[in-house]
Short mmCIF file of the C-alpha atoms (twelve columns), coordinates in Angstrom:
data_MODEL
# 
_entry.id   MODEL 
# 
loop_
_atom_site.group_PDB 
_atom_site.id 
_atom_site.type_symbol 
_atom_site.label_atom_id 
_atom_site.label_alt_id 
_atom_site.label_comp_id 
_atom_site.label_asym_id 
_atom_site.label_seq_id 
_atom_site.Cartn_x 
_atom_site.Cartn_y 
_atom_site.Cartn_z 
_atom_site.pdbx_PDB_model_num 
ATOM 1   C CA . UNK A 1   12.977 11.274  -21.042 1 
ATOM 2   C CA . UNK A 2   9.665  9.866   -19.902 1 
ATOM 3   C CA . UNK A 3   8.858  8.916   -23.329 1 
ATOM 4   C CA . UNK A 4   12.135 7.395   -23.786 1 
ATOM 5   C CA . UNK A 5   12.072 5.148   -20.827 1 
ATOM 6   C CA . UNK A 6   8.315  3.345   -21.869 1 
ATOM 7   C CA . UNK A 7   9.734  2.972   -25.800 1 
ATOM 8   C CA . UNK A 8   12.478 1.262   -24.299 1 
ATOM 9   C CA . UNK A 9   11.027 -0.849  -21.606 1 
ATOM 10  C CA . UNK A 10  8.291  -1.463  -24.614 1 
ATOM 11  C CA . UNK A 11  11.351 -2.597  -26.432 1 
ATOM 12  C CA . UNK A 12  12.933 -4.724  -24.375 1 
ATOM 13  C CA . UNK A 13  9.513  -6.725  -23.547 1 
ATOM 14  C CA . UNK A 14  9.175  -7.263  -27.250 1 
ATOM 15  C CA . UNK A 15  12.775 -8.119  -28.038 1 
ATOM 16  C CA . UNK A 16  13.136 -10.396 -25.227 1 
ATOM 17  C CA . UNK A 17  9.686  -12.650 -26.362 1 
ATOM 18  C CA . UNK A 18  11.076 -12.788 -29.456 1 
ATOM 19  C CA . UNK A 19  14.494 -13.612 -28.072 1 
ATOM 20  C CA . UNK A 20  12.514 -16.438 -25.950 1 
ATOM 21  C CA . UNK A 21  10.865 -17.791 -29.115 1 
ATOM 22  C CA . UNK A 22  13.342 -18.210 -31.673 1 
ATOM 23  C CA . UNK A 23  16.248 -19.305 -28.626 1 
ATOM 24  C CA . UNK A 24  14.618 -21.710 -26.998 1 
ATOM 25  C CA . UNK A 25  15.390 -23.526 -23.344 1 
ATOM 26  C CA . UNK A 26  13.393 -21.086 -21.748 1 
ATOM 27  C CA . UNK A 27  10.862 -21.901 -18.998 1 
ATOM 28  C CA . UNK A 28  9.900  -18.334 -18.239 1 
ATOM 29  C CA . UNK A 29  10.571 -14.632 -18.515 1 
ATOM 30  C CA . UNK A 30  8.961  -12.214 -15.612 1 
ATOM 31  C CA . UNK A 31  9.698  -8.773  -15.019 1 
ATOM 32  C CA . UNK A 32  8.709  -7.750  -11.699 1 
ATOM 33  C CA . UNK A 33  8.994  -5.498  -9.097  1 
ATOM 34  C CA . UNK A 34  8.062  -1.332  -8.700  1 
ATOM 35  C CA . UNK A 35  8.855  -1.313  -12.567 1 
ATOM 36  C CA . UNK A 36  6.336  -4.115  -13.192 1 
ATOM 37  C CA . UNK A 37  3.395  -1.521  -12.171 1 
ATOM 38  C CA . UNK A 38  4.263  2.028   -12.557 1 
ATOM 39  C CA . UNK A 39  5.436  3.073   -16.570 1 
ATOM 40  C CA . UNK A 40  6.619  6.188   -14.807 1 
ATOM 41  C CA . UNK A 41  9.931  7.303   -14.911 1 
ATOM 42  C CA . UNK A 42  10.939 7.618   -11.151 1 
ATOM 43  C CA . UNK A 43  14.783 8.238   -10.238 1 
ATOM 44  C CA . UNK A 44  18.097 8.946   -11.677 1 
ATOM 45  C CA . UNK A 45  18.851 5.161   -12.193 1 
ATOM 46  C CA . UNK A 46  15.797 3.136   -12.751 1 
ATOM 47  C CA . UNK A 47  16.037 -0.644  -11.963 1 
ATOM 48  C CA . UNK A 48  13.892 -3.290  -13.506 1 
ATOM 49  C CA . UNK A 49  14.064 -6.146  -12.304 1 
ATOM 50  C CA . UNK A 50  14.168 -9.294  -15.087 1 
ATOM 51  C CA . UNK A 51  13.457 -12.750 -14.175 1 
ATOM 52  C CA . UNK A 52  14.688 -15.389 -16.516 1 
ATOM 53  C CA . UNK A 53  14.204 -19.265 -15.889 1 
ATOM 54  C CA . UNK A 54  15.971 -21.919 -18.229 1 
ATOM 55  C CA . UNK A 55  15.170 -25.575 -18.013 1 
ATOM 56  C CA . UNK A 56  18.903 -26.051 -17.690 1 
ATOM 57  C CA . UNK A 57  21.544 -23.465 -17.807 1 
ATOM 58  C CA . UNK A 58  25.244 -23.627 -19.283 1 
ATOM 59  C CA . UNK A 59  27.773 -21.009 -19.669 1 
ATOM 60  C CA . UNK A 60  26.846 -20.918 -24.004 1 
ATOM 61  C CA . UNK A 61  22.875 -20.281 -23.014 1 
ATOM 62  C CA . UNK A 62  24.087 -17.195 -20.088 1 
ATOM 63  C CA . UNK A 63  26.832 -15.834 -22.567 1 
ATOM 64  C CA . UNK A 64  24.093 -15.663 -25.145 1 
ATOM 65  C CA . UNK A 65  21.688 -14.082 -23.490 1 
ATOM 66  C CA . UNK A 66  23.741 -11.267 -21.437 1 
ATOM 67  C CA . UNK A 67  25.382 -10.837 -24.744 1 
ATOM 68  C CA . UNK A 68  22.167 -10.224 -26.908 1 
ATOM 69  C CA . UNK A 69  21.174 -7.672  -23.539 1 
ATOM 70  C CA . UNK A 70  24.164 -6.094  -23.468 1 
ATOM 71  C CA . UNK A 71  23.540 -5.568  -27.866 1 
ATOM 72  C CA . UNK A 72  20.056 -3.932  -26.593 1 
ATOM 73  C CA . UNK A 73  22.070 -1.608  -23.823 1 
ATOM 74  C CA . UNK A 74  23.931 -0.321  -26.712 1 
ATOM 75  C CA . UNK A 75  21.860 0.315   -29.096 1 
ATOM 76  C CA . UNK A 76  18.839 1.816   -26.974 1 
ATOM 77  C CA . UNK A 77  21.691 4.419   -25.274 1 
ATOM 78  C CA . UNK A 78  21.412 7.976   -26.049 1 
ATOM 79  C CA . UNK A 79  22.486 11.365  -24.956 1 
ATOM 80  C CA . UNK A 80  21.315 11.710  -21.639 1 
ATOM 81  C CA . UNK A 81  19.532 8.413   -21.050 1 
ATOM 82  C CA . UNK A 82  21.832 5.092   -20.234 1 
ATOM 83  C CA . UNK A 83  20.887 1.656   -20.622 1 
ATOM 84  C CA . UNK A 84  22.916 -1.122  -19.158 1 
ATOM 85  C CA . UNK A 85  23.239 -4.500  -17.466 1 
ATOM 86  C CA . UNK A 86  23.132 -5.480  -14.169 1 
ATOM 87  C CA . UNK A 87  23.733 -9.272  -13.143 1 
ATOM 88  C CA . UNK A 88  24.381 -9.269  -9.401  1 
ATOM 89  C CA . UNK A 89  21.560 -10.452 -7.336  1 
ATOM 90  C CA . UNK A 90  21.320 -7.737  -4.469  1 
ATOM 91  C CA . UNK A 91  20.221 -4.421  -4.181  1 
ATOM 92  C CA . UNK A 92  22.363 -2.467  -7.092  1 
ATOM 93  C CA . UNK A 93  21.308 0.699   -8.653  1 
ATOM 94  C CA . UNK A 94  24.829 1.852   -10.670 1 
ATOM 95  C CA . UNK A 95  24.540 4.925   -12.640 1 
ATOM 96  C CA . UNK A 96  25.417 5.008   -15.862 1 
ATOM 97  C CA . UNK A 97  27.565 8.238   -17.239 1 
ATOM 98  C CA . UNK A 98  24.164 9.512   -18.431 1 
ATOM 99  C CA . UNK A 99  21.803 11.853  -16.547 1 
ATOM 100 C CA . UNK A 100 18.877 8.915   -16.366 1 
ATOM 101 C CA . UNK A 101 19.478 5.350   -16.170 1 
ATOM 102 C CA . UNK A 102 17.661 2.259   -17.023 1 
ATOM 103 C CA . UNK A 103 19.038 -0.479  -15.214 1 
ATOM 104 C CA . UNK A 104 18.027 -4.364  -16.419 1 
ATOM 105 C CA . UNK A 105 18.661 -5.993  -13.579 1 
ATOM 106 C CA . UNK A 106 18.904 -9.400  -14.863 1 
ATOM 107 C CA . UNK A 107 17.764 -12.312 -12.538 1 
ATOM 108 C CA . UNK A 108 19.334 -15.552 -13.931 1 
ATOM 109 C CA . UNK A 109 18.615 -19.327 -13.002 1 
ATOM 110 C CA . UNK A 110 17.701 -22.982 -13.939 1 
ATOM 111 C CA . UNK A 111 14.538 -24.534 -12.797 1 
ATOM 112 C CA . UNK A 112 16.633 -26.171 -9.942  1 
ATOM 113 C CA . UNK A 113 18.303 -22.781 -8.920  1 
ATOM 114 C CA . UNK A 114 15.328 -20.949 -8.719  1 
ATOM 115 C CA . UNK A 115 13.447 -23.734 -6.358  1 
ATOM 116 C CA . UNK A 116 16.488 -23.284 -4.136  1 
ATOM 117 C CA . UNK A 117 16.283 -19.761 -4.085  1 
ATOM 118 C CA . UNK A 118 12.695 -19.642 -3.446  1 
ATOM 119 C CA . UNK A 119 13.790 -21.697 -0.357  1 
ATOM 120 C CA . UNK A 120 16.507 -19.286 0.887   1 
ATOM 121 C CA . UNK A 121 14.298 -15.825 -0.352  1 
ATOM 122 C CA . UNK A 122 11.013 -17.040 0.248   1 
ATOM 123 C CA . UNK A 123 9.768  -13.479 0.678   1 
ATOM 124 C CA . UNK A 124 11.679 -12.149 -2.567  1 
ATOM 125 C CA . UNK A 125 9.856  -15.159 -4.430  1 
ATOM 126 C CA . UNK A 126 6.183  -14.752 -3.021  1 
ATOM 127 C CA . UNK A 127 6.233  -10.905 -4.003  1 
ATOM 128 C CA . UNK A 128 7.217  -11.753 -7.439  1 
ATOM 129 C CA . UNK A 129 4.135  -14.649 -7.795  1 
ATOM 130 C CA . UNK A 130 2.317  -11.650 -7.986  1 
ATOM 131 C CA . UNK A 131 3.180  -10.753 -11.633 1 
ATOM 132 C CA . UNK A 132 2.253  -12.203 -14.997 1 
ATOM 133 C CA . UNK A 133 4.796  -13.634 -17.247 1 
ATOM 134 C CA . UNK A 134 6.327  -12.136 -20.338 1 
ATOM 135 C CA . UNK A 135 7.077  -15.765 -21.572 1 
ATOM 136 C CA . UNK A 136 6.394  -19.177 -20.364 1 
ATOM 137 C CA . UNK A 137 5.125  -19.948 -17.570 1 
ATOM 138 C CA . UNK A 138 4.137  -18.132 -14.056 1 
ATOM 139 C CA . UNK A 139 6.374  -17.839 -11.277 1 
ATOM 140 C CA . UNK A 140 4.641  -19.791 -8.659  1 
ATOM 141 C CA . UNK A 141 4.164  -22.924 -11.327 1 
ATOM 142 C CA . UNK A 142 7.788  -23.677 -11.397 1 
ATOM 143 C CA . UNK A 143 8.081  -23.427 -7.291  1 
ATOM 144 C CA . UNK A 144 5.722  -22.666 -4.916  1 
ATOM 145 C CA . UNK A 145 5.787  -19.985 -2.432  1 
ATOM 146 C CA . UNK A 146 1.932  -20.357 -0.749  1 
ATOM 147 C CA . UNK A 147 2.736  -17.820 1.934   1 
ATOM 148 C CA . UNK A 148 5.298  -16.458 4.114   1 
ATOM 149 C CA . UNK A 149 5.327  -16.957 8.066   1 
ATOM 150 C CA . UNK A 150 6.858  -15.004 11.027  1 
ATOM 151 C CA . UNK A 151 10.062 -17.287 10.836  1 
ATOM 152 C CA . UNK A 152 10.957 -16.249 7.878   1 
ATOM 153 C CA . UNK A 153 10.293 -12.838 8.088   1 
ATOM 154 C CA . UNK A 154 12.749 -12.676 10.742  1 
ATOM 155 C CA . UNK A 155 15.378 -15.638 9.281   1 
ATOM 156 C CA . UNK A 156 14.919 -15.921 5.626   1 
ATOM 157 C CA . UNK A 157 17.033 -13.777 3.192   1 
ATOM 158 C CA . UNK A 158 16.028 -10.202 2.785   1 
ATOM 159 C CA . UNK A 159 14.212 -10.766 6.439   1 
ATOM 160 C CA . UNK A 160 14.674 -8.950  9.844   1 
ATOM 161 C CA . UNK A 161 18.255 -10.515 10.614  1 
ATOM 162 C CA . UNK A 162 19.825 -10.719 7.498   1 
ATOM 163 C CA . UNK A 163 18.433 -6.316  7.395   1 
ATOM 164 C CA . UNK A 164 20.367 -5.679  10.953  1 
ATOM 165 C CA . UNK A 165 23.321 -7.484  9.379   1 
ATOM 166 C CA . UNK A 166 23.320 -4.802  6.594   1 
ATOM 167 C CA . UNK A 167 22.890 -1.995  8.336   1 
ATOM 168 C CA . UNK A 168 25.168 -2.565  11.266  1 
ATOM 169 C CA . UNK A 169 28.191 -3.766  8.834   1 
ATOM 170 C CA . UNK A 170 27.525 -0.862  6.335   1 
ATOM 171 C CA . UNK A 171 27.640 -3.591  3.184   1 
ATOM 172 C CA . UNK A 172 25.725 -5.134  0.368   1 
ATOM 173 C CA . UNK A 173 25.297 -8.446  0.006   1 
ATOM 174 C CA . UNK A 174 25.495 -10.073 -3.335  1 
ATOM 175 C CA . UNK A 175 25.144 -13.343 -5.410  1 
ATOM 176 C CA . UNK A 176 27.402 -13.548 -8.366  1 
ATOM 177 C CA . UNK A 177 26.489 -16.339 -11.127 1 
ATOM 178 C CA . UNK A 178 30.120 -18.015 -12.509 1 
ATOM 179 C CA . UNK A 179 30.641 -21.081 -14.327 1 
ATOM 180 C CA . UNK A 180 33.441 -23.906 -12.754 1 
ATOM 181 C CA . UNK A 181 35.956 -24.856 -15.660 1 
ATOM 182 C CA . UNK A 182 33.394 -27.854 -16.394 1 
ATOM 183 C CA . UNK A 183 30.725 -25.858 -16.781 1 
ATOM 184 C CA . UNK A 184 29.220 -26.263 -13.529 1 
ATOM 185 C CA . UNK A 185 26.893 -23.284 -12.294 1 
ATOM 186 C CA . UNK A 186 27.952 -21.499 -9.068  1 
ATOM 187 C CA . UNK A 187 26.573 -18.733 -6.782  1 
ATOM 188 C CA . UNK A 188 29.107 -16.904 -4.879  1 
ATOM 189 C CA . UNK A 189 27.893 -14.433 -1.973  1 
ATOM 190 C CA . UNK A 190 30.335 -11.033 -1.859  1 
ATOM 191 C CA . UNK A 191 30.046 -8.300  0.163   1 
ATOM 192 C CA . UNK A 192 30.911 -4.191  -0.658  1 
ATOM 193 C CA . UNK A 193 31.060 -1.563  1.876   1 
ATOM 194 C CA . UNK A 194 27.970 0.592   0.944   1 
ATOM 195 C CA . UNK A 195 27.839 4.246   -0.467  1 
ATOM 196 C CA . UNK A 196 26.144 6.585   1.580   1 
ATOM 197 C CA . UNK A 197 23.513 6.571   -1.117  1 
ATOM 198 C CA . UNK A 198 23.232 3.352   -0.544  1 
ATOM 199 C CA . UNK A 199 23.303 3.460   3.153   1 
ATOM 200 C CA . UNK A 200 20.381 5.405   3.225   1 
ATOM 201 C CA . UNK A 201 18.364 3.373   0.712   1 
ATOM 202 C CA . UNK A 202 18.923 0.126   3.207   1 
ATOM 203 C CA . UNK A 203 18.118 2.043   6.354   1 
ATOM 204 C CA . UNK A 204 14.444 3.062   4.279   1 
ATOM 205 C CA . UNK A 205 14.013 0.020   2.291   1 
ATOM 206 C CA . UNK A 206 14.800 -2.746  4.533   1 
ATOM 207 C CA . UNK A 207 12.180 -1.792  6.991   1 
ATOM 208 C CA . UNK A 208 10.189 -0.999  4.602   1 
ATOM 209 C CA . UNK A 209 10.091 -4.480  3.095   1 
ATOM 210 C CA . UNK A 210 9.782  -6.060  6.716   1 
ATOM 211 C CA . UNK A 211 6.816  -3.911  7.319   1 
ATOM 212 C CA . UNK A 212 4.867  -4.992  3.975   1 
ATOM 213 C CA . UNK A 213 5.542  -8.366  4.613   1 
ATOM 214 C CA . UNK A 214 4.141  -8.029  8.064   1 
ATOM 215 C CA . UNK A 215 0.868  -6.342  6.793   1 
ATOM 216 C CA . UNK A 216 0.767  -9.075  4.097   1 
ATOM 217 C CA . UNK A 217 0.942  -12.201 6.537   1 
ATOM 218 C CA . UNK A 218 -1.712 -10.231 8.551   1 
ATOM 219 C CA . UNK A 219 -4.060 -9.742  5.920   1 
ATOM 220 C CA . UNK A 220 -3.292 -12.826 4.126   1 
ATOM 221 C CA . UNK A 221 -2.993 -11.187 0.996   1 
ATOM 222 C CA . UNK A 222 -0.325 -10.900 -1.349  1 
ATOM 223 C CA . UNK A 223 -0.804 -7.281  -2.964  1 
ATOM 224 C CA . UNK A 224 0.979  -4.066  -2.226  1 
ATOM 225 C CA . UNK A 225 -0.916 -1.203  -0.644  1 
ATOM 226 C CA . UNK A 226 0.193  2.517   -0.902  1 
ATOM 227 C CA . UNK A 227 2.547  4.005   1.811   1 
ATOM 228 C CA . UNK A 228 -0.114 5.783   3.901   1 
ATOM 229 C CA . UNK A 229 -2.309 2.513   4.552   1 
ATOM 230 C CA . UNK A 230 1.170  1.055   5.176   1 
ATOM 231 C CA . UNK A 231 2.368  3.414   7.637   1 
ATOM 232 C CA . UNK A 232 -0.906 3.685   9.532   1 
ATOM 233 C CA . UNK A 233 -1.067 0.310   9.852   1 
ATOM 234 C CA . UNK A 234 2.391  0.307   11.333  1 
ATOM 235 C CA . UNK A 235 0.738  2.440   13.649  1 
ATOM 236 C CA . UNK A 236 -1.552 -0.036  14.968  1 
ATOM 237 C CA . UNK A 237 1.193  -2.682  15.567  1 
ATOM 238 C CA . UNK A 238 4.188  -0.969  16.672  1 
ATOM 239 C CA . UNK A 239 3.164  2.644   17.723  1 
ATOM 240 C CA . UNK A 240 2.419  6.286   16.679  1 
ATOM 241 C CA . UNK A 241 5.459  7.284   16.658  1 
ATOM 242 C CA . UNK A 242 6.652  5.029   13.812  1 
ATOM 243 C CA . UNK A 243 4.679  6.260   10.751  1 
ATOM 244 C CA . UNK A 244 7.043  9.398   11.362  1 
ATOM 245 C CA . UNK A 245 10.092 7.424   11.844  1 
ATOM 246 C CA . UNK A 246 8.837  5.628   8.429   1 
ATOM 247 C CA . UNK A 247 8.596  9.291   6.938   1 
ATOM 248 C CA . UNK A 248 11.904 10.575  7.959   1 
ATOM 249 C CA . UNK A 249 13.911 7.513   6.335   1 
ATOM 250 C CA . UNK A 250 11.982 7.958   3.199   1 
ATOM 251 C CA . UNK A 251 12.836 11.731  3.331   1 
ATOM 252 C CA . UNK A 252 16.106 10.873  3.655   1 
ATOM 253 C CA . UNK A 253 16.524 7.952   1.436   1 
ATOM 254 C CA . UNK A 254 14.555 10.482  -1.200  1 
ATOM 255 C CA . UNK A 255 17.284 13.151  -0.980  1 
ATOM 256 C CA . UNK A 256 20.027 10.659  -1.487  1 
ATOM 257 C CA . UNK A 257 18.765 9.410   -4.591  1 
ATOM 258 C CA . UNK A 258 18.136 13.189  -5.984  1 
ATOM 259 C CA . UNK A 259 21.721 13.565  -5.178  1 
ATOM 260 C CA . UNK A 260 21.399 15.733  -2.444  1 
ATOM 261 C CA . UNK A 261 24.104 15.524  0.474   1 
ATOM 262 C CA . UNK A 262 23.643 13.872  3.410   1 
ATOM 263 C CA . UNK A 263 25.813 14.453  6.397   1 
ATOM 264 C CA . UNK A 264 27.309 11.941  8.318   1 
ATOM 265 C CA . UNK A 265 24.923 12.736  11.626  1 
ATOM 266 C CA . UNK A 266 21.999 12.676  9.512   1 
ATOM 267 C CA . UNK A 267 22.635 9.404   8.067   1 
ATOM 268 C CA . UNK A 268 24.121 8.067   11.948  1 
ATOM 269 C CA . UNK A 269 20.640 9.083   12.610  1 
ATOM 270 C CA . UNK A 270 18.715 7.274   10.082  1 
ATOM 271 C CA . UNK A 271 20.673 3.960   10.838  1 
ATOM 272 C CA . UNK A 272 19.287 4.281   14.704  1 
ATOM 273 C CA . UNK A 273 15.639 4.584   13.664  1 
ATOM 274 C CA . UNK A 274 16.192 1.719   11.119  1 
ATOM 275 C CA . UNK A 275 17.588 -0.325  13.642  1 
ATOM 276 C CA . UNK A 276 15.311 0.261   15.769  1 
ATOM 277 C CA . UNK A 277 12.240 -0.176  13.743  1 
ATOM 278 C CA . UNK A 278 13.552 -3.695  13.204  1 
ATOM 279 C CA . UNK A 279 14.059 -4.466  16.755  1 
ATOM 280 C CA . UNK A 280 10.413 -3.526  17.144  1 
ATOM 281 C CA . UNK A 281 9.136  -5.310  14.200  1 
ATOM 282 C CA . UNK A 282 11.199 -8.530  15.206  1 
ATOM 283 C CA . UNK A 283 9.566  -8.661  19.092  1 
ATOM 284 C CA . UNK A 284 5.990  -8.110  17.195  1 
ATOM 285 C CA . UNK A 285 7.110  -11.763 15.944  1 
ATOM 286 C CA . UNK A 286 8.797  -13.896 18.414  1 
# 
């Protein structure tokens, strides 16, 4: 399956410049994320996360494109290895019926949507400045994210509040693209009670993210180091005891994902640390 997953991410990179090309309207294609760096095939449902920015966006441009991705799903599924669509912005991994699953998670906006949502998800936005474009033009030349500060760590989307919020109320929180009866582009925010898959991936993840944010406003950098220089520099700020609080999660969040069941204490458990760990991270930053 490993060889299957870079022919068809080598695919889709192809098929979407070419898309870009002959279409037209488009201001840039990035993909971005874990996928971005590593070719490796790394859990049951792999999620790649697609950035596509129009210079204007009506319901014809979206239907054509999701439709000409959800052509590629098709055609690119086999025994044993799904391919499909996601459209949702949020954190969605949904298995296909297929033992491995590629997920193209497909990030959708106009120029003027995506300067908005750099201004809501400013720390979403400055991680994904940090890859080149498939098409267009880079990231950070349509809007600017030049850094990210304490405040928004703790207040921006995908920060330190907007985490406890999760994790206390057991949901996702997700932006759905729709089209008004005049063709007007809306986001609507919905919420769905979480899995206990997915439980455990926010109690890991979401501290996580707060901690590499913290260790990139410190270093004024914005790269990604590996998990142990992570975790022993959450050391430094927050206390010994935390790399193995980090550890645990990950463990946990690790097991879930490899299908593995997790009991209800265990996962009571992980949501203390996790709340916890923000708590910490958020006093570091008053």
């Amino acid at each position: 399956m490993e060889d299957k997953f870079k022919i068809t991410k080598g695919k889709i990179k192809d098929c979407l410049s070419s898309y870009a090309n002959n279409t037209g309207g488009f201001t840039s294609i990035s993909i971005v994320g874990s996928h971005a760096e590593d070719e490796k095939l790394m859990e049951k449902v792999n999620d790649v996360d697609i950035v596509f920015i129009f210079s204007e966006l009506n319901p014809e441009r979206y239907r054509a494109l999701t439709d000409f991705i959800e052509k590629f799903c098709v055609s690119e599924t086999v025994p044993g290895f799904g391919v499909i669509m996601e459209t949702r912005f949020g954190p969605f991994k949904t298995a296909s019926d297929q033992e491995i699953t590629f997920q193209l998670h497909c990030l959708i906006f106009d120029v003027k949507g995506f300067e908005d949502y750099t201004k809501k998800s400013p720390l979403v936005v400055f991680d994904w400045q940090r890859f080149s474009p498939l098409y267009g033009k880079r990231i950070e030349k349509i809007s600017l994210m030049p850094g990210i500060t304490s405040k928004a760590i703790i207040t921006a989307r995908g920060g330190i509040d907007y985490s406890l919020e999760q994790i206390r109320e057991g949901v996702n929180i997700a932006i759905r693209v729709q089209f008004t009866p005049k063709g007007k582009l809306e986001r609507v925010i919905e919420k769905f009670l979480q899995t206990i898959e997915q439980k455990a991936e926010t109690c890991y993840k979401s501290p996580y993210n707060i901690l590499l944010n913290m260790w990139k406003l410190n270093r004024g950098v914005n790269q990604k180091p590996d998990d142990e220089e992570l975790f022993d520099y959450s050391m430094g700020i927050l206390g010994e005891d935390v790399k193995s609080k980090f550890l645990e999660l990950k463990h946990t969040y690790k097991d879930a994902r490899a299908g593995i069941d997790i009991k209800e204490v265990e996962l009571a458990r992980c949501q203390e640390i996790s709340l916890n760990l923000l708590e910490r991270m958020k006093l570091t930053l008053i």
